[in-house]
C-alpha positions in Angstrom: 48.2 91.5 213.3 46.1 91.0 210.3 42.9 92.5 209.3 41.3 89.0 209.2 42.7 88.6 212.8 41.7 92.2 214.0 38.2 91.8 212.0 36.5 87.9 212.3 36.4 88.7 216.0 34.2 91.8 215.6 32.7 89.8 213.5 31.8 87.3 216.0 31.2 88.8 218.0 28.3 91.0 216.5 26.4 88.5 215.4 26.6 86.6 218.9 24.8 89.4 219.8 22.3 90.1 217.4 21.1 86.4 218.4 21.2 86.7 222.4 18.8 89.8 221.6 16.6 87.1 219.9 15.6 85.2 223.2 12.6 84.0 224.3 10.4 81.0 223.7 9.3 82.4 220.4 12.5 82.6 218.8 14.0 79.4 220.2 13.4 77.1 217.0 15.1 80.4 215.0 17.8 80.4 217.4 18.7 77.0 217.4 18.8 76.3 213.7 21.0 79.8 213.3 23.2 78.8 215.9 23.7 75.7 214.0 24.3 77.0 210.6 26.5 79.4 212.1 29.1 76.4 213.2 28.1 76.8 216.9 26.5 73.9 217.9 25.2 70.8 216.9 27.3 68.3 214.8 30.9 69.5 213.3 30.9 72.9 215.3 34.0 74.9 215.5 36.1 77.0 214.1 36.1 74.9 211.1 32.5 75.4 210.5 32.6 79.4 210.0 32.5 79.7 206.8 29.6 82.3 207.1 32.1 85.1 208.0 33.5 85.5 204.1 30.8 87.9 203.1 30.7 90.2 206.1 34.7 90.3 206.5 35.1 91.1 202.7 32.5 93.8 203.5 34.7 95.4 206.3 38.0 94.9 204.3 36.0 96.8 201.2 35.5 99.1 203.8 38.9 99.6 205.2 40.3 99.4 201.6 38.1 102.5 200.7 39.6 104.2 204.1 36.4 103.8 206.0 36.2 102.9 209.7 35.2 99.7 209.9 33.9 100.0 213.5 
């Protein structure tokens, strides 16, 4: 198992969850364009359209490299 493999699912799945904690009808219009831009939903979602993961995975990987915990 990679680190990319081990890592991009944490990644996931944080920031899944940093947007179910944005719920409510003020947030909706927030919600909805960030699930969007984060490949999601809407046209061309998918794992092809998660290219917003780069930055926080080389984060981790810096991390890791440095002999952090990454957790």
């Amino acid at each position: 198992m990679t680190f990319q493999d081990m890592l991009l699912p944490a990644i996931e799945d944080e920031m899944r969850a940093v947007l179910t904690r944005l719920n409510g009808p003020r947030y909706a219009e927030m919600q909805a364009m960030l699930t969007y831009h984060l490949g999601w939903e809407g046209e061309g979602a998918g794992p092809k359209a998660r290219g917003k993961r780069v930055r926080p995975l080389l984060l981790l990987l810096t991390m890791a490299a440095a002999g952090g915990r990454w957790e």
